[in-house]
BADO-413596 format. One record per residue (C-alpha): residue number from 1; residue in one letter; chain; x, y, z. Coordinates in nm, 2 decimals. Example, Ala and Ser with C-alpha at 12.3 -4.5 7.8 and 13.67 -1.06 7.14 Angstrom:
<atoms>
+-----+------+-----+--------+--------+--------+
: seq : type : mol :     xx :     yy :     zz :
+-----+------+-----+--------+--------+--------+
:   1 :    a :   A :   1.23 :  -0.45 :   0.78 :
:   2 :    s :   A :   1.37 :  -0.11 :   0.71 :
+-----+------+-----+--------+--------+--------+
</atoms>
This chain:
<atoms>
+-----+------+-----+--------+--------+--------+
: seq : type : mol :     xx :     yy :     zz :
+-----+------+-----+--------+--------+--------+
:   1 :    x :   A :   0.00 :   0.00 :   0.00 :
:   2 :    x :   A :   0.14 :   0.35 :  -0.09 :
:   3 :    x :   A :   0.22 :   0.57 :   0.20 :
:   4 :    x :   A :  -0.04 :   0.84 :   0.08 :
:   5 :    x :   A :  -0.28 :   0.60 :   0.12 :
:   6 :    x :   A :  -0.18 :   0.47 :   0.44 :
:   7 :    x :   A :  -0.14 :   0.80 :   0.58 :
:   8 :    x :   A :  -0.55 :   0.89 :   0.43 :
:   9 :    x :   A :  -0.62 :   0.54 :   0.63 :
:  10 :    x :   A :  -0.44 :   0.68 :   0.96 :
:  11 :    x :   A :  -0.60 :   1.02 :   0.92 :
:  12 :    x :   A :  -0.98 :   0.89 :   0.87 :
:  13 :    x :   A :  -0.94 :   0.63 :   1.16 :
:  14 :    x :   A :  -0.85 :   0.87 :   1.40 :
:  15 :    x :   A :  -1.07 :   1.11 :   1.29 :
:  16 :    x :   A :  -1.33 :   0.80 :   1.30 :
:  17 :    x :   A :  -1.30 :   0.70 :   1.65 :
:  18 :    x :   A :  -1.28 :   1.08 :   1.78 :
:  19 :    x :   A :  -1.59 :   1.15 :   1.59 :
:  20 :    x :   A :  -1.72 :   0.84 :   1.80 :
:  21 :    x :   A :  -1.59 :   0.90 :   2.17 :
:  22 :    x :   A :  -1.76 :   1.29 :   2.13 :
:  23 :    x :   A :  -2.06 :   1.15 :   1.96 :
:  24 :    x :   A :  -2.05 :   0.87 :   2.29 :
:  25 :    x :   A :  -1.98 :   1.15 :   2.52 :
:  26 :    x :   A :  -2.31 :   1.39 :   2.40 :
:  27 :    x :   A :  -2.51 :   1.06 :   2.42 :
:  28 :    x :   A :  -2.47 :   0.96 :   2.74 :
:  29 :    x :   A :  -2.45 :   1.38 :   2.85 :
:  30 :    x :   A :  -2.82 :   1.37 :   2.65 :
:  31 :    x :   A :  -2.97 :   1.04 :   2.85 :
:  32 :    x :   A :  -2.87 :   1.18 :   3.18 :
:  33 :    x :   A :  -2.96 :   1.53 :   3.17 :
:  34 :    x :   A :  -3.34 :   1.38 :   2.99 :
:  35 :    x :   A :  -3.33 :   1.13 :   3.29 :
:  36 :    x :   A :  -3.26 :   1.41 :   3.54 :
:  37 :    x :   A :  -3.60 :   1.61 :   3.36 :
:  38 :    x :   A :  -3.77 :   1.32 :   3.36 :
:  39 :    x :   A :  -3.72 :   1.24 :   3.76 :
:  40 :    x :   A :  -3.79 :   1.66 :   3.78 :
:  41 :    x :   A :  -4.14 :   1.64 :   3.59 :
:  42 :    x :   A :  -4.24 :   1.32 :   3.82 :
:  43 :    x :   A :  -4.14 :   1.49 :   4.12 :
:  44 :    x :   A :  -4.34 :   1.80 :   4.04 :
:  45 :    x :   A :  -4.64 :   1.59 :   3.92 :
:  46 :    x :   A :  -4.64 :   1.42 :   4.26 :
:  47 :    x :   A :  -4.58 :   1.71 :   4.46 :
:  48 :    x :   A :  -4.87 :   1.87 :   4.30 :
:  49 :    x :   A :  -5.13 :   1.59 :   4.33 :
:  50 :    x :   A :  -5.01 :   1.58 :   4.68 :
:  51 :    x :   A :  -5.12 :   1.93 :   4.74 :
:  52 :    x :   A :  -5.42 :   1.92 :   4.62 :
:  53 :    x :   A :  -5.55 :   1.56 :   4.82 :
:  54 :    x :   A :  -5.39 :   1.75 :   5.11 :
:  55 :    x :   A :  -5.82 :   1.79 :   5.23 :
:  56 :    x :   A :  -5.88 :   1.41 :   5.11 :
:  57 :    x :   A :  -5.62 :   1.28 :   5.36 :
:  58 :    x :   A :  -5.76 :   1.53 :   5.66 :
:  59 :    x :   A :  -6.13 :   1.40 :   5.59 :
:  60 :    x :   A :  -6.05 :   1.02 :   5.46 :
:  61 :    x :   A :  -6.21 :   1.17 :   5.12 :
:  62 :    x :   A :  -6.16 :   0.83 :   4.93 :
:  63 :    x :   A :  -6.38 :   1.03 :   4.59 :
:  64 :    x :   A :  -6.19 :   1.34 :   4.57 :
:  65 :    x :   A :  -5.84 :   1.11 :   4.66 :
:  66 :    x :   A :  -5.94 :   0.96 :   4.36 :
:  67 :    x :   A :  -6.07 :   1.24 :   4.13 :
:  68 :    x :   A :  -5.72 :   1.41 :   4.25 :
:  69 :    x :   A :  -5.54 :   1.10 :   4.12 :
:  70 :    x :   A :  -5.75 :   1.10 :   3.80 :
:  71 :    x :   A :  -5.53 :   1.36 :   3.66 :
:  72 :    x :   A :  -5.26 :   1.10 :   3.60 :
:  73 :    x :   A :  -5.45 :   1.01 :   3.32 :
:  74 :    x :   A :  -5.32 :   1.31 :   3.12 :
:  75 :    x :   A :  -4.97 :   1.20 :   3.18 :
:  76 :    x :   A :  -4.88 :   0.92 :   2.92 :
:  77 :    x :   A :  -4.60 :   0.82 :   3.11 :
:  78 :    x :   A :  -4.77 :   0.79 :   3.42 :
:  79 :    x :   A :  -4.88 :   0.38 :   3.49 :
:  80 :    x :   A :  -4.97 :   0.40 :   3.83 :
:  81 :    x :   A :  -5.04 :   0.64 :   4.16 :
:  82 :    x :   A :  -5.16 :   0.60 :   4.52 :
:  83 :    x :   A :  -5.20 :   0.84 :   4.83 :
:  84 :    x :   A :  -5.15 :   0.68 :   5.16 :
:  85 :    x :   A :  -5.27 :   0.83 :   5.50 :
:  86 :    x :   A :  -4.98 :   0.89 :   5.78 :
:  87 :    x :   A :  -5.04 :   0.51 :   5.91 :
:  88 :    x :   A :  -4.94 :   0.36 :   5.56 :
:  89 :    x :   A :  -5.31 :   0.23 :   5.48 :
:  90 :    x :   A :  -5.45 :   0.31 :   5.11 :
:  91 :    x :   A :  -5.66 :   0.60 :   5.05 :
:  92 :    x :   A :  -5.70 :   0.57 :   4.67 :
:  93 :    x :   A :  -5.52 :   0.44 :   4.38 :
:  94 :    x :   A :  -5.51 :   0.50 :   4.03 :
:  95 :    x :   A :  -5.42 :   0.23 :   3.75 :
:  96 :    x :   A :  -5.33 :   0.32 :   3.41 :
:  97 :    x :   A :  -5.56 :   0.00 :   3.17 :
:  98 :    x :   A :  -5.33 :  -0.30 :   3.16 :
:  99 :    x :   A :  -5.16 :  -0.21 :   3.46 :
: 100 :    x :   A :  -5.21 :  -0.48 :   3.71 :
: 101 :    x :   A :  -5.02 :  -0.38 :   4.07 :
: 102 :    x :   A :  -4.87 :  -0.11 :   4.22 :
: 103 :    x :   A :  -4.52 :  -0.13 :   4.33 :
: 104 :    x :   A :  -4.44 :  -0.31 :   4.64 :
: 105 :    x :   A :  -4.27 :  -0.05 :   4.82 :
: 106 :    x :   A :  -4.13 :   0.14 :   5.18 :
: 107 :    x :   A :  -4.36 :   0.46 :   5.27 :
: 108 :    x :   A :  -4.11 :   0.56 :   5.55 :
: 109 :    x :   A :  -3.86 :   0.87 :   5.48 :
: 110 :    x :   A :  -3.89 :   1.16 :   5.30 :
: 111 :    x :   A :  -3.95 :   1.24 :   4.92 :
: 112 :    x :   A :  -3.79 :   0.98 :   4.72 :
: 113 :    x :   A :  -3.71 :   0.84 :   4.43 :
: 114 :    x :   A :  -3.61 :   0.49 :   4.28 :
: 115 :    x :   A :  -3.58 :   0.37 :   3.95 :
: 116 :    x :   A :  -3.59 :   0.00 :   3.83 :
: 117 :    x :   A :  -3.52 :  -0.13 :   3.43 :
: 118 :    x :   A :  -3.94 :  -0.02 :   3.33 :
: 119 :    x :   A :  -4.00 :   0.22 :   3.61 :
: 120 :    x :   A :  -3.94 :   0.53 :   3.77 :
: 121 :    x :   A :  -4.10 :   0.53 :   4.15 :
: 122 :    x :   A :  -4.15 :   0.88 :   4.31 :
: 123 :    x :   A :  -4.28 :   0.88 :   4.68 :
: 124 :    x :   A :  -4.34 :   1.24 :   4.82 :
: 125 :    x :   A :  -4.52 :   1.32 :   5.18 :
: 126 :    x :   A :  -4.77 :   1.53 :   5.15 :
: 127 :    x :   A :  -4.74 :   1.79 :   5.42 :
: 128 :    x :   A :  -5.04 :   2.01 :   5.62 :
: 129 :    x :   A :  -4.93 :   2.28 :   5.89 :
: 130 :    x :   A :  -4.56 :   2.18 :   5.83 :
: 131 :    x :   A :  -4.70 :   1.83 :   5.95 :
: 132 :    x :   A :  -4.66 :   1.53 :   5.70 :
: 133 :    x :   A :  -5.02 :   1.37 :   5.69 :
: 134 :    x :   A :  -4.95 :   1.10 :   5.44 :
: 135 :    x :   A :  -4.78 :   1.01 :   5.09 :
: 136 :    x :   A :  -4.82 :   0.99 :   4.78 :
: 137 :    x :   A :  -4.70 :   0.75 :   4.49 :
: 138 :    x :   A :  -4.63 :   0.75 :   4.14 :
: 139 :    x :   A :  -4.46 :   0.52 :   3.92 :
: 140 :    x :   A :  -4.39 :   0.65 :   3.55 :
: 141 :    x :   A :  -4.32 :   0.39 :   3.26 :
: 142 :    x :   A :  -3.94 :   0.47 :   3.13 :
: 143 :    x :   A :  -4.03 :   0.37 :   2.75 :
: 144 :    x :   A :  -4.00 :   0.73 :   2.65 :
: 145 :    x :   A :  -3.64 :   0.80 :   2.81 :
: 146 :    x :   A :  -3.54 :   0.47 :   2.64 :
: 147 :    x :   A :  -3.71 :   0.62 :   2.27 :
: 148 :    x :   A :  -3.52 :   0.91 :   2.37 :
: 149 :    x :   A :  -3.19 :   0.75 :   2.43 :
: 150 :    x :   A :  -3.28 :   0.52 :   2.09 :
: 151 :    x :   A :  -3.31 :   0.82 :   1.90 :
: 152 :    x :   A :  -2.99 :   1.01 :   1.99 :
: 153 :    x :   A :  -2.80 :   0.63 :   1.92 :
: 154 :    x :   A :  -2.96 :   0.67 :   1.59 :
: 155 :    x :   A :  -2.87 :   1.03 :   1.50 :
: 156 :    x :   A :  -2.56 :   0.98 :   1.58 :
: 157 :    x :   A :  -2.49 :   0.65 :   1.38 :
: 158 :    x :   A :  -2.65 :   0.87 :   1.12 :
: 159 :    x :   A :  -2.36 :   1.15 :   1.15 :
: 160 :    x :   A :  -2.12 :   0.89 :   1.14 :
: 161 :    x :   A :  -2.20 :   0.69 :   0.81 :
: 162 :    x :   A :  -2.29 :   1.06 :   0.69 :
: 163 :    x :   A :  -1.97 :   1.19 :   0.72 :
: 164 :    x :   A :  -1.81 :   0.90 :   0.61 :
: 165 :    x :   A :  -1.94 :   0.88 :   0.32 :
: 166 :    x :   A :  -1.89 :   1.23 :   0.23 :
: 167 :    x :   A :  -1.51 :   1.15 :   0.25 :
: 168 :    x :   A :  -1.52 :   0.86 :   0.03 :
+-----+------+-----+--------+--------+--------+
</atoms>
């Protein structure tokens, strides 16, 4: 093989596997910072429905516990939620169709949250007069985080063949 050519061979594969540690490097920098918004949004979903069934706990309202929880309906990520009272017994539950249990989970501590391979688990206390009067639970399917990460992989497999065949 001529040396020009060897040294065009040299040039491209370094150039190749640079192009492929940056492109690794704004992949994984793109998964955590979407699975830091993700956990973010969940959070402030839960902390919101906890507010608002702060009157259903004080009055063992099981209906508006269960209207409140309703709202996770609009959420397409959402798959399951569940407000506890202060002694860990169920107030209501919402299940997203096809969902068939809630996670089995530990109410004690503070606002929390957990992730497992399908979910994202968010427990929050919901708090009255600076007095915690019970939690609440959501759990949030991680197919779109996984789309997300599927699509950046893609993109970037795209900018590789892309510019590689632009050289040749």
């Amino acid at each position: 093989i001529p040396i020009k050519r060897k040294l065009i061979i040299i040039s491209l594969g370094s150039a190749g596997i640079s192009l492929f540690f940056a492109g690794m490097v704004i992949v994984v920098v793109e998964f955590f910072s979407y699975r830091q918004s993700y956990i973010d949004e969940s959070m402030l979903q839960t902390r919101i429905i906890g507010y608002n069934c702060s009157a259903a706990l004080l009055f063992y309202d099981r209906k508006t516990a269960e209207s409140n929880l309703s709202a996770l309906k609009n959420n397409p990520k959402a798959v399951y939620g569940a407000i506890y009272n202060n002694d860990g017994t169920l107030l209501a539950d919402y299940r997203k169709t096809g969902t068939q249990s809630g996670p089995s989970l530990s109410l004690s501590g503070n606002e929390v949250y957990s992730f497992d391979i399908r979910y994202l688990t968010v427990i929050q206390p919901v708090i009255f007069d600076n007095e915690v009067i019970g939690k609440i639970v959501v759990r949030s399917e991680l197919k779109h985080l996984y789309m997300n990460l599927l699509s950046q992989i893609m993109l970037f497999v795209m900018v590789i063949v892309g510019a590689f065949l632009l050289i040749f």
